[in-house]
SEKE-223058 format. One record per residue (C-alpha): residue in three letters; x, y, z; residue number from 1. Coordinates in pm, whole numbers, plus 50000, padded with zeros to 5 digits. Layout:
residues N
<atom aa="ALA" east="X" north="Y" up="Z" i="NUM"/>
...
***
This chain:
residues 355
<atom aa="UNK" east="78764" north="57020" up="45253" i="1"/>
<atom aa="UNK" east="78590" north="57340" up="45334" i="2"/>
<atom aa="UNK" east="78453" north="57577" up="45093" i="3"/>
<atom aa="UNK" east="78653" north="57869" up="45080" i="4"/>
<atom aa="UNK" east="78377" north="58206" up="45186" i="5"/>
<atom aa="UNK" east="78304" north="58430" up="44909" i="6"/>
<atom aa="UNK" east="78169" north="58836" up="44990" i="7"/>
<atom aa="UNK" east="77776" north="58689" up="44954" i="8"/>
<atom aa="UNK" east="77864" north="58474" up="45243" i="9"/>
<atom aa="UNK" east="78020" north="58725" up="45481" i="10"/>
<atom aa="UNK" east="77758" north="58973" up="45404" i="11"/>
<atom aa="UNK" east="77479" north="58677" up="45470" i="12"/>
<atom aa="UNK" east="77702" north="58605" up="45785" i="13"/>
<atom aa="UNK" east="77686" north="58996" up="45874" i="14"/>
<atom aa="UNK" east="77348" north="59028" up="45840" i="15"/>
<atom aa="UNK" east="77259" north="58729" up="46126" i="16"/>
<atom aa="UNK" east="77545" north="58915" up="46350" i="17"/>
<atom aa="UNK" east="77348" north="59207" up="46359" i="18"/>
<atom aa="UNK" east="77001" north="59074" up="46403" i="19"/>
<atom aa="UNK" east="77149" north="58788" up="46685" i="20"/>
<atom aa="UNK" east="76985" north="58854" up="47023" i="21"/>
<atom aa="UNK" east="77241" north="58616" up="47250" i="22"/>
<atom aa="UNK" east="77556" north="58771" up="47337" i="23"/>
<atom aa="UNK" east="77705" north="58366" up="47301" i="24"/>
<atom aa="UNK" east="77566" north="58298" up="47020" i="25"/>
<atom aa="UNK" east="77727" north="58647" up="46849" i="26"/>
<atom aa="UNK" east="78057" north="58625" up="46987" i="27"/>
<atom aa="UNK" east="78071" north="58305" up="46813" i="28"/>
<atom aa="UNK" east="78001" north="58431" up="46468" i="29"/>
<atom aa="UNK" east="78207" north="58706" up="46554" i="30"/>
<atom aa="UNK" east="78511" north="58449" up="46554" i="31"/>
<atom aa="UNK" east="78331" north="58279" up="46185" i="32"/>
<atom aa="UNK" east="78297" north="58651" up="46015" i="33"/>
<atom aa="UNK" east="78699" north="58689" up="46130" i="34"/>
<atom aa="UNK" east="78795" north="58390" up="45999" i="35"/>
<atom aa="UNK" east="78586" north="58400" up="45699" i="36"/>
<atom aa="UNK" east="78729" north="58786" up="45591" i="37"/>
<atom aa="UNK" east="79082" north="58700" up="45633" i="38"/>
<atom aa="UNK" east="79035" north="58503" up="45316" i="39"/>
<atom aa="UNK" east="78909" north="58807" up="45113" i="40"/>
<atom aa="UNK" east="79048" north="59114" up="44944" i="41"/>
<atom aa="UNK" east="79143" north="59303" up="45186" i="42"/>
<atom aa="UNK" east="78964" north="59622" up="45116" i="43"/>
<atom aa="UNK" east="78671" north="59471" up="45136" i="44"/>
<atom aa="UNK" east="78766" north="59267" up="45470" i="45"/>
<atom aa="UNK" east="78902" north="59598" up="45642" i="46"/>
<atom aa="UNK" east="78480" north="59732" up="45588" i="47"/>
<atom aa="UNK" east="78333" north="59417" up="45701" i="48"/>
<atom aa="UNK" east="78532" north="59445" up="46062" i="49"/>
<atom aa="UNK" east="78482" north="59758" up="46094" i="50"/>
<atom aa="UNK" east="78081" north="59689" up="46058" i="51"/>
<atom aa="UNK" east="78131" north="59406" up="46302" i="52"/>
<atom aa="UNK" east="78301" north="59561" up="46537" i="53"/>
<atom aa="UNK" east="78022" north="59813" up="46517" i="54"/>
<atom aa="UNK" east="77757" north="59585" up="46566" i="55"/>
<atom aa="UNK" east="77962" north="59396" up="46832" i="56"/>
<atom aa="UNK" east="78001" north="59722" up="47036" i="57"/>
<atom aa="UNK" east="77658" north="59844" up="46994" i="58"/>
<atom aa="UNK" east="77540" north="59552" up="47220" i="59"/>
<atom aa="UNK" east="77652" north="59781" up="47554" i="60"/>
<atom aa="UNK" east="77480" north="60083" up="47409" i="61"/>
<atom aa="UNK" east="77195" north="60270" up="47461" i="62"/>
<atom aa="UNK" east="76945" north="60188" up="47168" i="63"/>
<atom aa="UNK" east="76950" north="60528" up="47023" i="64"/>
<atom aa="UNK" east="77292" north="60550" up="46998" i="65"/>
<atom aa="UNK" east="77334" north="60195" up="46816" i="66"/>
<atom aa="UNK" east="77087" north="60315" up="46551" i="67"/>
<atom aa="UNK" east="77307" north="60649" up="46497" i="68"/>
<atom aa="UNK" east="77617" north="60403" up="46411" i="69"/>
<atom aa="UNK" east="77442" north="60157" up="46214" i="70"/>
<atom aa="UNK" east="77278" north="60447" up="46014" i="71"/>
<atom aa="UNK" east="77646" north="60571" up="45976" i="72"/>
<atom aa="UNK" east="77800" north="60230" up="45850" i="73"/>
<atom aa="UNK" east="77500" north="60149" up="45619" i="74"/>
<atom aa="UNK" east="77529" north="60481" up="45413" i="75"/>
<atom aa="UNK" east="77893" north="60428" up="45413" i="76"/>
<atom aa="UNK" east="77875" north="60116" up="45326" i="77"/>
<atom aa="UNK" east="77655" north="60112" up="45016" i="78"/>
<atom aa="UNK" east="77824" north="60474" up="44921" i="79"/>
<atom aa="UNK" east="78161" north="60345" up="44904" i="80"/>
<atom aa="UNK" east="78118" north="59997" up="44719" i="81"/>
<atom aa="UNK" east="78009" north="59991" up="44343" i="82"/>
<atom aa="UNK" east="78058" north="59736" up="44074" i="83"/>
<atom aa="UNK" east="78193" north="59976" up="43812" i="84"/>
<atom aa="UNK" east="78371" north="60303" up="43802" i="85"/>
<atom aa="UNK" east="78431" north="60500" up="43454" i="86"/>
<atom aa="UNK" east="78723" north="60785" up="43480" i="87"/>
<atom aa="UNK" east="78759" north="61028" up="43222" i="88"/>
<atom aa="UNK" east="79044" north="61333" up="43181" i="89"/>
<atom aa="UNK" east="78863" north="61634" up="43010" i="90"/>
<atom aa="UNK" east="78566" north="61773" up="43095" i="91"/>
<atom aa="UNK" east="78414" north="61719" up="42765" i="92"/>
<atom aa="UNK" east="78468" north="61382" up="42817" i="93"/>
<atom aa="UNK" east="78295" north="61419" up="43157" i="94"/>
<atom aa="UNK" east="77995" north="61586" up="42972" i="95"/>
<atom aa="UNK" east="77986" north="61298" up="42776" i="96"/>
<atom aa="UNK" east="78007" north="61041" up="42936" i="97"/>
<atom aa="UNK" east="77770" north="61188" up="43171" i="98"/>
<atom aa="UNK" east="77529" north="61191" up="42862" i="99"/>
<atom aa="UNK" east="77553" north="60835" up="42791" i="100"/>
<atom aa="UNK" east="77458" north="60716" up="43091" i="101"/>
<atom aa="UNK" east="77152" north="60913" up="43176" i="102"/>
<atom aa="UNK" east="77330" north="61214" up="43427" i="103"/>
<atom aa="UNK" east="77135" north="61549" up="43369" i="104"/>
<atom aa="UNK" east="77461" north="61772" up="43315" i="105"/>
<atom aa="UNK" east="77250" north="62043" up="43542" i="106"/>
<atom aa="UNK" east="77273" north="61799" up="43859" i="107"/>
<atom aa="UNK" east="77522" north="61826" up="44168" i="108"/>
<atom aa="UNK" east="77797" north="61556" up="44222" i="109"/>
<atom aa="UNK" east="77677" north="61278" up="44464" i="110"/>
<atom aa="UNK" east="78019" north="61254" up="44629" i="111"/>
<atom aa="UNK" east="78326" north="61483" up="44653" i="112"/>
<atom aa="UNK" east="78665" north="61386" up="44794" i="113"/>
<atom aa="UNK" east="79045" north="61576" up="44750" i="114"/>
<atom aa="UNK" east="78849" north="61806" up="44478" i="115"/>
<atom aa="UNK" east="78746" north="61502" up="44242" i="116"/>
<atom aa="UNK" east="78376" north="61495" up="44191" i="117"/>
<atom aa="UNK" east="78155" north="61159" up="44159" i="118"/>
<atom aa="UNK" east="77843" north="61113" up="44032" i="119"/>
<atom aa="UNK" east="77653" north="60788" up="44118" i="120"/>
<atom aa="UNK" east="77500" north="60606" up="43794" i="121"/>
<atom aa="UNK" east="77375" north="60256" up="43721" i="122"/>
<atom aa="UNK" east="77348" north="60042" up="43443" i="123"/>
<atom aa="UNK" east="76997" north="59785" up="43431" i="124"/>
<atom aa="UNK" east="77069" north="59428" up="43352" i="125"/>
<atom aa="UNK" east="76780" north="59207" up="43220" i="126"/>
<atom aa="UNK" east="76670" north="58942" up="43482" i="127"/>
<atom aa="UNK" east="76953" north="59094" up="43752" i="128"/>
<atom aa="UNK" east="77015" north="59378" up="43958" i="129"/>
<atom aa="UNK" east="77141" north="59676" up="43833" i="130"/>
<atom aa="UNK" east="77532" north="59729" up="43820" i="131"/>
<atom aa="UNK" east="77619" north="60045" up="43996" i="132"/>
<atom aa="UNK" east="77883" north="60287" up="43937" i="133"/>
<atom aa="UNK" east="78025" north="60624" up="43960" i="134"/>
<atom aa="UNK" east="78146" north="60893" up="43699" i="135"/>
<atom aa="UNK" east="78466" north="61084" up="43770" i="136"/>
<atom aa="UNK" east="78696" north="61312" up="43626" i="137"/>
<atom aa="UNK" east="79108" north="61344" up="43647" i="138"/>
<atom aa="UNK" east="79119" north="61704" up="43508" i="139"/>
<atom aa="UNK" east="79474" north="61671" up="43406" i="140"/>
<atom aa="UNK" east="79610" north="61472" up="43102" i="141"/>
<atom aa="UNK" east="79920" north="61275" up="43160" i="142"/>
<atom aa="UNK" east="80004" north="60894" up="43259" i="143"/>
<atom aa="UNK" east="80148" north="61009" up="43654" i="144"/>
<atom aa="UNK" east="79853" north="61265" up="43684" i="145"/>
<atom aa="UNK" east="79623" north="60952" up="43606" i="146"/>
<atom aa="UNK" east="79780" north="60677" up="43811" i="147"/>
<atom aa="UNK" east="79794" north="60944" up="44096" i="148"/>
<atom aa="UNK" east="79421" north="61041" up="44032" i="149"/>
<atom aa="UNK" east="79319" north="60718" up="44090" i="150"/>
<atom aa="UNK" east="79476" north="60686" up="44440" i="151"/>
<atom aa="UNK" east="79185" north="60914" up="44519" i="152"/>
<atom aa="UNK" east="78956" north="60724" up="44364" i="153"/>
<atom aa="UNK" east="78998" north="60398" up="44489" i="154"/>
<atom aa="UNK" east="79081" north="60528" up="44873" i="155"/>
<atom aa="UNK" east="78700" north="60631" up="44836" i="156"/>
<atom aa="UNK" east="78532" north="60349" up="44683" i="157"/>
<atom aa="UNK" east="78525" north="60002" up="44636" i="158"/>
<atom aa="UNK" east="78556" north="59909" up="44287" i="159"/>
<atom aa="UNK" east="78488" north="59591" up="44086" i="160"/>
<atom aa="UNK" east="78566" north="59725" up="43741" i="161"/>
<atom aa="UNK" east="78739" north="60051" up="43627" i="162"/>
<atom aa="UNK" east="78678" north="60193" up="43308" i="163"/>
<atom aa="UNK" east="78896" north="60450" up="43149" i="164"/>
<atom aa="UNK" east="78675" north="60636" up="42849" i="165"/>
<atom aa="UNK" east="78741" north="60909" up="42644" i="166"/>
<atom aa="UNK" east="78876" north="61042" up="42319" i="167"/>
<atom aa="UNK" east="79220" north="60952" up="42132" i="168"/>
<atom aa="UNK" east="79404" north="61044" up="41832" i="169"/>
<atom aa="UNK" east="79370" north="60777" up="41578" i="170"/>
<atom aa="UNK" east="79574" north="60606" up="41337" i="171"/>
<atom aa="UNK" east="79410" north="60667" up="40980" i="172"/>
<atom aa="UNK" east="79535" north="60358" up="40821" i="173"/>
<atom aa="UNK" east="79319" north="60153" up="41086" i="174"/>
<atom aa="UNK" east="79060" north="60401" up="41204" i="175"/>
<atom aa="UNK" east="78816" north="60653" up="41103" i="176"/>
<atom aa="UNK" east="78680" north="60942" up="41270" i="177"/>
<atom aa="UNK" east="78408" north="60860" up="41489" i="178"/>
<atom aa="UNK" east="78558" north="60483" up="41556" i="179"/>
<atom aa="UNK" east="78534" north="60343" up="41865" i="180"/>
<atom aa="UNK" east="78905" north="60189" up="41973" i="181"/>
<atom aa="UNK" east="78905" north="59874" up="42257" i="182"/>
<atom aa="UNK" east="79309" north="59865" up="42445" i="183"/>
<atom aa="UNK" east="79365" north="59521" up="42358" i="184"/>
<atom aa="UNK" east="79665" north="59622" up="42466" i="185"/>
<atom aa="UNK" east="79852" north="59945" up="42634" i="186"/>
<atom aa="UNK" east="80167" north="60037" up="42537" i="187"/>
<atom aa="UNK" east="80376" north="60254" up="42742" i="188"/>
<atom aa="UNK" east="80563" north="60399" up="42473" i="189"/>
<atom aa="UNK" east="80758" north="60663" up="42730" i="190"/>
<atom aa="UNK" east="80983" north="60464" up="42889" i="191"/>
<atom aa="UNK" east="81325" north="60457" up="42701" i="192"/>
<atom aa="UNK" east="81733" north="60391" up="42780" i="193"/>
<atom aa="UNK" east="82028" north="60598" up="42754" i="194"/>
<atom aa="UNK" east="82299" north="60433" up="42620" i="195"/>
<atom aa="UNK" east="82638" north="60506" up="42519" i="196"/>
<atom aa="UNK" east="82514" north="60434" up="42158" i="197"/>
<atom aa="UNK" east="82213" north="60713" up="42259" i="198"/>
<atom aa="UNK" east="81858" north="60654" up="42370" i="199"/>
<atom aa="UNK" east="81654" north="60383" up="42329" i="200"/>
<atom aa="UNK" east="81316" north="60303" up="42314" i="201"/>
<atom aa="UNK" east="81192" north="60073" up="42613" i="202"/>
<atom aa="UNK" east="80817" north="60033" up="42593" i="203"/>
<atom aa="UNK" east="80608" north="59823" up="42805" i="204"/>
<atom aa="UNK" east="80290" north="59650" up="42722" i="205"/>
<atom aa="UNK" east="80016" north="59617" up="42957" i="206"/>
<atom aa="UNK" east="79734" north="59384" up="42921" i="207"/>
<atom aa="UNK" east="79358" north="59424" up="43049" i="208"/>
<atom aa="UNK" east="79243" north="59140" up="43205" i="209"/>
<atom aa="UNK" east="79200" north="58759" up="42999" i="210"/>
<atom aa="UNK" east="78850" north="58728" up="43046" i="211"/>
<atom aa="UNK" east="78721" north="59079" up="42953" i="212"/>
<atom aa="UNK" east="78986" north="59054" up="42603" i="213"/>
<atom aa="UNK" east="78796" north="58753" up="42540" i="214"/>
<atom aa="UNK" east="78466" north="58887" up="42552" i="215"/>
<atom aa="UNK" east="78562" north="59171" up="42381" i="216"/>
<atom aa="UNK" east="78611" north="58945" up="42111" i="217"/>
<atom aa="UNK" east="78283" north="58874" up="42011" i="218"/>
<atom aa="UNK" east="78089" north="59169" up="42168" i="219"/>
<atom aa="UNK" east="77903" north="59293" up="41882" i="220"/>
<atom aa="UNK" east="77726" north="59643" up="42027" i="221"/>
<atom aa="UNK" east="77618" north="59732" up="41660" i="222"/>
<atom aa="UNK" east="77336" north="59402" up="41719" i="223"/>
<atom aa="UNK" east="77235" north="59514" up="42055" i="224"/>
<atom aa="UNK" east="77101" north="59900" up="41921" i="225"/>
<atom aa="UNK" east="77441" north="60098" up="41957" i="226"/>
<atom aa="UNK" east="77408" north="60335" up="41706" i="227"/>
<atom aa="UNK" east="77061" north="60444" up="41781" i="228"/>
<atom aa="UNK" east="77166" north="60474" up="42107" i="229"/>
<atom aa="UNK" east="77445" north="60707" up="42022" i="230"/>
<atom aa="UNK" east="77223" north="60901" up="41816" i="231"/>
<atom aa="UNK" east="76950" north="60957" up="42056" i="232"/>
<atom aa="UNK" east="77179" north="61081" up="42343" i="233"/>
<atom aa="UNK" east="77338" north="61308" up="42115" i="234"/>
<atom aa="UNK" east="77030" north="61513" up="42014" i="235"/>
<atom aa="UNK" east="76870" north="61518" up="42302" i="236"/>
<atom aa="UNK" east="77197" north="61638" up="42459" i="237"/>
<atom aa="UNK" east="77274" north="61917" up="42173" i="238"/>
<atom aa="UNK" east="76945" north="61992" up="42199" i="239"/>
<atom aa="UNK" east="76894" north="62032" up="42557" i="240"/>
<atom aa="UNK" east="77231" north="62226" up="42559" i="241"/>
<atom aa="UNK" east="77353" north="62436" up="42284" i="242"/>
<atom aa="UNK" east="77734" north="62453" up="42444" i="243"/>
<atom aa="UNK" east="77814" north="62107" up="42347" i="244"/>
<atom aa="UNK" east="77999" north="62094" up="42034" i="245"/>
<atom aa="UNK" east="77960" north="61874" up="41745" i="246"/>
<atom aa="UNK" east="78067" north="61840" up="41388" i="247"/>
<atom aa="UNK" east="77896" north="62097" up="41206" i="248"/>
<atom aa="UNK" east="77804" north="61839" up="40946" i="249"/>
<atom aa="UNK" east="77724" north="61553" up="41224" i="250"/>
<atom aa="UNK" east="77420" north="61390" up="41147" i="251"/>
<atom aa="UNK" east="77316" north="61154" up="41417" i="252"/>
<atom aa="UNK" east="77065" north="60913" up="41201" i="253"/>
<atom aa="UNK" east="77365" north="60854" up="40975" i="254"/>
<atom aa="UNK" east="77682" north="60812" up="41174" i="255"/>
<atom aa="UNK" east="77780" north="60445" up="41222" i="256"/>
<atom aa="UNK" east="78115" north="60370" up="41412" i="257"/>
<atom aa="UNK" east="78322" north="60098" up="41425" i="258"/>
<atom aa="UNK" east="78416" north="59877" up="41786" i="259"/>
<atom aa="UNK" east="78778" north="59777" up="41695" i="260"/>
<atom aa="UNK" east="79011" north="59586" up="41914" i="261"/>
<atom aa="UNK" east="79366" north="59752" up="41906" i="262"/>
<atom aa="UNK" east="79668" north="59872" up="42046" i="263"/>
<atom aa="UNK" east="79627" north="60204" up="42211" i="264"/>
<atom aa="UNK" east="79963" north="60374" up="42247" i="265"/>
<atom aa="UNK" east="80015" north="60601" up="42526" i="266"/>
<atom aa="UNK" east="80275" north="60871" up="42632" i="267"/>
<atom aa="UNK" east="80290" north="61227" up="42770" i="268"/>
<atom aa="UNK" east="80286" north="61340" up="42454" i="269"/>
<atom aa="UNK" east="80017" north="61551" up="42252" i="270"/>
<atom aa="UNK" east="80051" north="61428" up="41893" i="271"/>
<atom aa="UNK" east="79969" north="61782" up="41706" i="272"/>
<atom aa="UNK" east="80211" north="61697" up="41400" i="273"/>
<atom aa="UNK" east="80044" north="61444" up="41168" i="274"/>
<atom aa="UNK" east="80279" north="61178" up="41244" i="275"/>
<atom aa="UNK" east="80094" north="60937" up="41416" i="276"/>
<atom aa="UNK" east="80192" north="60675" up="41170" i="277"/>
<atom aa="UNK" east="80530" north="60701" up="41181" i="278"/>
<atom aa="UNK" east="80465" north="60684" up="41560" i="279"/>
<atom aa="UNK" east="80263" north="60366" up="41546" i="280"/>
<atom aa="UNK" east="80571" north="60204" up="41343" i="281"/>
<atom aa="UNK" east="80830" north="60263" up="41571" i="282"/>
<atom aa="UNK" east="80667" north="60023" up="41837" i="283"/>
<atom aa="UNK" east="80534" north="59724" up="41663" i="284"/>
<atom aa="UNK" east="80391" north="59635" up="41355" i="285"/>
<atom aa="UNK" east="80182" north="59923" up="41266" i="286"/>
<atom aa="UNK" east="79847" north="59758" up="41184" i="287"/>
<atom aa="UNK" east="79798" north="59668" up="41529" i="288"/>
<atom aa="UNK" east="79818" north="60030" up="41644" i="289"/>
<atom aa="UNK" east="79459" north="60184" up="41642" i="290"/>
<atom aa="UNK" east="79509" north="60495" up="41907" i="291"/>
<atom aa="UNK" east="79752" north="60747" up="42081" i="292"/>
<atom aa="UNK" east="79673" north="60915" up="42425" i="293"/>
<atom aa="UNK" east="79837" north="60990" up="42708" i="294"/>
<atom aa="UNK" east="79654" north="60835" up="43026" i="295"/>
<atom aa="UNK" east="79637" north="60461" up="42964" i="296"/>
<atom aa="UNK" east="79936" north="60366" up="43130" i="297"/>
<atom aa="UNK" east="79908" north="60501" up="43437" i="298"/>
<atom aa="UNK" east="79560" north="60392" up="43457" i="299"/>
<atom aa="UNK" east="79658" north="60066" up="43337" i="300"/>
<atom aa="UNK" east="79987" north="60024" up="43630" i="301"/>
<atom aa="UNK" east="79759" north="60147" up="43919" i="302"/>
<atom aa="UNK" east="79477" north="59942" up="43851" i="303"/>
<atom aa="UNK" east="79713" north="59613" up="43817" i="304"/>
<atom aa="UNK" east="79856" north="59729" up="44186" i="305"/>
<atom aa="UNK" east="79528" north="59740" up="44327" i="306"/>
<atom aa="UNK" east="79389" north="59419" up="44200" i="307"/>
<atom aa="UNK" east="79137" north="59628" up="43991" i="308"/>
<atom aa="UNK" east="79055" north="59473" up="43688" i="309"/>
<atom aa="UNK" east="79018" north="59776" up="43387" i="310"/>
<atom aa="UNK" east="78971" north="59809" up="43011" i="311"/>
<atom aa="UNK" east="79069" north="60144" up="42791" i="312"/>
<atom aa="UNK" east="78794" north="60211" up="42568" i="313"/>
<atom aa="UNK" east="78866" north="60521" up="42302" i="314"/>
<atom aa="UNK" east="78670" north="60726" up="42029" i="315"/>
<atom aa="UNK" east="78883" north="60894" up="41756" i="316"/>
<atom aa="UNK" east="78816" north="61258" up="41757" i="317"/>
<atom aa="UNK" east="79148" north="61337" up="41521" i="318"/>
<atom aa="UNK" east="79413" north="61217" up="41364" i="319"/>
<atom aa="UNK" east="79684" north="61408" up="41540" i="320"/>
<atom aa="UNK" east="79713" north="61694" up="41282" i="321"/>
<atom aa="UNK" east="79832" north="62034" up="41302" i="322"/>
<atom aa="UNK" east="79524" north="62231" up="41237" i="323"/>
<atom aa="UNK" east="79322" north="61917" up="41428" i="324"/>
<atom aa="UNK" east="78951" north="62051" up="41485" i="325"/>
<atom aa="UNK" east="78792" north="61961" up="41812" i="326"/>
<atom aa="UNK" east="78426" north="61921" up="41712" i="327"/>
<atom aa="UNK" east="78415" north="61582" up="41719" i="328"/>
<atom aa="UNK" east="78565" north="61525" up="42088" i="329"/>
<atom aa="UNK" east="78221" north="61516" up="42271" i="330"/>
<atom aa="UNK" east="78047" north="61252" up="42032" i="331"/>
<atom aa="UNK" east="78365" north="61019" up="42000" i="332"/>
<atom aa="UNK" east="78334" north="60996" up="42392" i="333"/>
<atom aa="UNK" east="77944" north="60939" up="42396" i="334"/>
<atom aa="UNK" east="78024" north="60654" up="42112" i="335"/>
<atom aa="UNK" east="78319" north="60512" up="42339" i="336"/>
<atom aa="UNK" east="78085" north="60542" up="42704" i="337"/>
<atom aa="UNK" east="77799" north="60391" up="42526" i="338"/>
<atom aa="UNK" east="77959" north="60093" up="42396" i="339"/>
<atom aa="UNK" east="78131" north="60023" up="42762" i="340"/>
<atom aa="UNK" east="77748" north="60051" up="42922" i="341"/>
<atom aa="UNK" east="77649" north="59798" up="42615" i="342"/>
<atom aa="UNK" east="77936" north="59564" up="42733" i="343"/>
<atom aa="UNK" east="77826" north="59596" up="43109" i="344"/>
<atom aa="UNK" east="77456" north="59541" up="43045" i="345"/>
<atom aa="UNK" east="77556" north="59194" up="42836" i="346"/>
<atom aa="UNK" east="77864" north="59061" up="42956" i="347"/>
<atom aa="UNK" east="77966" north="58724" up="43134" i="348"/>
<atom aa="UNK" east="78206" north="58888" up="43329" i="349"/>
<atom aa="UNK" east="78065" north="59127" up="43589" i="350"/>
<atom aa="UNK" east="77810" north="58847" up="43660" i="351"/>
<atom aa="UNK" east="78077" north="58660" up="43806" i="352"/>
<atom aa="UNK" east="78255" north="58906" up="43947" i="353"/>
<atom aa="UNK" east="77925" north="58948" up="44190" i="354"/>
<atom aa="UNK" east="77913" north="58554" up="44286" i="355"/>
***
């Protein structure tokens, strides 16, 4: 039985195409590389032909010219493909996420496409090459502003992983400020039936994938030098900057949050009334609820229709109060971005998602 190809071997198979002097010899590992794509994703498969085809062409060109095309495909092609991508909403989450994973908040986007911005980051594994990524921002809050966000981002890139980050309202009998909330589970708590009898709640639960749940299960960031982390981005940050806010009692050596696996709620809602108890009661059993927000189902639907795995990972900045402060916003989001670049830099699971 043949081996079904994996991306290593088209690549591998790419590389010989290009570098293969005989016209008979190429035109039959033109034929392999076809065959060998149509058994792969197809976003990736649509960039490998195109490359081929390239290559293939090239042969009844003037030297020059080849060398402008390959130039071309190569940029595109390393520009456009990256192992992880982390999307926030706000652009205090944007600052901070920005913060915790080494982007100068001076510096220019790399990449711009439909007015989204992208900056290109990576994330050094021990013994491996580095995972690289982008950082990009929705703008808007909302579940349909999100899914349709990331129709932009992944018609531009490539992406093995997508990471949505950023700050939620949290439920005080499970969370404190300053916690650090993994989706477990997404629940689309904004879908809902009208009946005769009146409406209805219909939620929906959404689930990230098996393996990355699992390893979120006994990812212990705390052990691997988390909250020093977290402290030494924010004060060099605050320092560096003095628009960033923070708690006006923060003290960096001293603040020690909690990773905690939970339910994250989310609906186009903005929870300003204290109720977010009440709230995490009327869908489930209340002590699994750990968050409200209001992009994690949209992100969560559009990356399951693109074959994207994802993960929701949110700091509690409130507690969904009426006179809610917003000072701690920026360091809940370095806390959350920080633990997701912990997770990347250890885990199983974008190791094999690169074999």
């Amino acid at each position: 039985m043949t081996r079904q190809p994996t991306e290593n071997d088209v690549l591998t198979l790419l590389a010989l195409l290009r570098s293969e002097a005989s016209d008979d010899v190429a035109s039959i590992m033109f034929d392999d590389l076809v065959w060998s794509v149509s058994r792969l994703d197809e976003r990736f498969r649509s960039k490998v032909l195109v490359h081929a085809a390239a290559i293939m062409g090239s042969r009844w060109l003037d030297a020059e010219r080849a060398k402008d095309i390959f130039d071309q495909l190569d940029r595109w092609q390393v520009s456009r493909s990256v192992d992880f991508a982390l999307v926030t909403v706000k652009e205090r989450e944007f600052d901070a996420a920005k913060v915790a994973l080494g982007v100068d908040l001076r510096r220019e986007p790399d990449y711009s496409a439909r007015g989204a911005y992208f900056f290109d980051v990576e994330v050094a594994r021990e013994g491996q090459p580095p995972l690289k990524g982008i950082i990009t921002k929705c703008g808007t809050a909302g579940n349909s502003r999100m899914a349709a966000f990331l129709h932009t981002v992944f018609s531009t890139y490539e992406v093995r992983l997508c990471c949505l980050v950023g700050m939620a309202a949290g439920h005080s009998g499970q969370v404190r400020l300053g916690d650090v909330v993994f989706g477990d589970k997404i629940i689309d708590t904004g879908r809902g039936i009208s009946t005769t009898r009146g409406y209805e709640p219909d939620p929906a639960s959404l689930d990230p994938d098996l393996r990355i749940a699992r390893e979120m299960t006994s990812f212990r960031p705390e052990r691997l030098g988390w909250h020093d982390l977290i402290a030494k981005e924010v004060a060099a940050a605050t320092a560096d900057l003095d628009d960033l806010q923070v708690p006006e009692l923060f003290d960096p050596a001293t603040y020690r949050p909690r990773l905690i696996l939970k339910t994250i709620q989310a609906k186009d809602e903005l929870v300003e009334d204290g109720r977010v108890g009440r709230r995490a009661r009327w869908f489930g059993p209340e002590r699994r609820t750990g968050a409200l927000e209001m992009e994690g189902a949209g992100f969560a639907v559009t990356c399951d229709e693109q074959a994207v795995p994802w993960m929701v990972m949110r700091g509690i900045a409130d507690f969904g109060e009426p006179d809610r402060v917003k000072d701690w916003q920026f360091v809940s989001t370095v806390a959350a971005t920080t633990a997701v670049k912990l997770w990347l830099k250890s885990c199983r699971f974008m190791q094999d998602r690169r074999n």
